[in-house]
N, C-alpha and C positions, 0 to 999 in steps of 0.2 A: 393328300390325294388318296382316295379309294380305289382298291381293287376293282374294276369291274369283268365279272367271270358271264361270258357270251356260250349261250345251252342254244347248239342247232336244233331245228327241230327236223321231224320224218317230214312225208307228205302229205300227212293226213295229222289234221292239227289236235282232232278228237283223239285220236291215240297217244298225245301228245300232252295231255290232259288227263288223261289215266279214266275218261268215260267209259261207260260201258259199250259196249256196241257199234265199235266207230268208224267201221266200215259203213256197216249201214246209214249213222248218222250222216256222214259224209256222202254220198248217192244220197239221202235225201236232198239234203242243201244242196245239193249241186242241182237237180233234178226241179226243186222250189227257187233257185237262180235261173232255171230256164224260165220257169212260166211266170216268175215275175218281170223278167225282159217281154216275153209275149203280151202281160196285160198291161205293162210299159207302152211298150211300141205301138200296139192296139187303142191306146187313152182310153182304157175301159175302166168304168168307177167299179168298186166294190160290188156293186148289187148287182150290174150288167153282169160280170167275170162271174157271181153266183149262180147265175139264170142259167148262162152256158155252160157250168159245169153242172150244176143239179144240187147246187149246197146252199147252204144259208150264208149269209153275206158274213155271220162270224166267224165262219170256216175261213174266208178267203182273207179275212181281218190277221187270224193266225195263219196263213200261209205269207202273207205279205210280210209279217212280223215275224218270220223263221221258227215260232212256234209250231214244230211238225212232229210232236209226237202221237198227237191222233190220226196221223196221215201213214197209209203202208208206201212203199217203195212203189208197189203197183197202182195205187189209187194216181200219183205224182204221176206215172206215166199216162195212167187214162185223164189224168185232167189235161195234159198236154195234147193229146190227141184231139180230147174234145175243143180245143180251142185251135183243131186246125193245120197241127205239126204233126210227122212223122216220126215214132219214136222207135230205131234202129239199132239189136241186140245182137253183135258181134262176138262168136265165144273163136278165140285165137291162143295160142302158146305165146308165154312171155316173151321180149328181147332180153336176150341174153345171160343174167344171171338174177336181172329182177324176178321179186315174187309175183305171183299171181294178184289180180287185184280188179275194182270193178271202178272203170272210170265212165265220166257220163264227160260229152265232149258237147258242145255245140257247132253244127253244119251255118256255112254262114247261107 
């Protein structure tokens, strides 16, 4: 029988990962898991979800694919808008003795 040695991870899986930037990466992907539930819920094909947001249908190819590094933090929040949802920026003090940190939640 083998050892098996169990490594927790934080909350953020890209820090976890030793990436660069993984705050950020992290608010993306959460941010492109919103608006692929919206173009979900919506049954919008690729080229529709393109028209409404103003991109070319391989943008929304790499959005649907989590490929987000040609996407800012802010571009994510105006595509969400443009498809209809409110996007709500809450600056608060942590609980308790957590660090400070930027979560993106979904309103049901």
């Amino acid at each position: 029988m083998t050892d098996t040695q169990i490594t927790h991870g934080t909350v953020n899986v890209f820090a976890d990962l030793g990436l660069s930037d993984p705050a950020e990466r992290q608010t993306k992907t959460r941010l492109a898991f919103a608006l692929n539930r919206i173009i979900k819920d919506r049954a919008l094909k690729q080229l529709d979800a393109a028209r409404l947001l103003g991109v070319p249908q391989p943008k929304v190819s790499a959005l649907v694919n989590y490929r987000l590094d040609g996407f800012s933090v802010e571009k994510l929040m105006d595509f969400i808008v443009a498809l209809g949802r409110d996007v709500e920026i809450v600056v608060r003090v942590p609980r308790g003795d957590a660090p400070a940190r930027v979560i993106v939640s979904e309103a049901a």
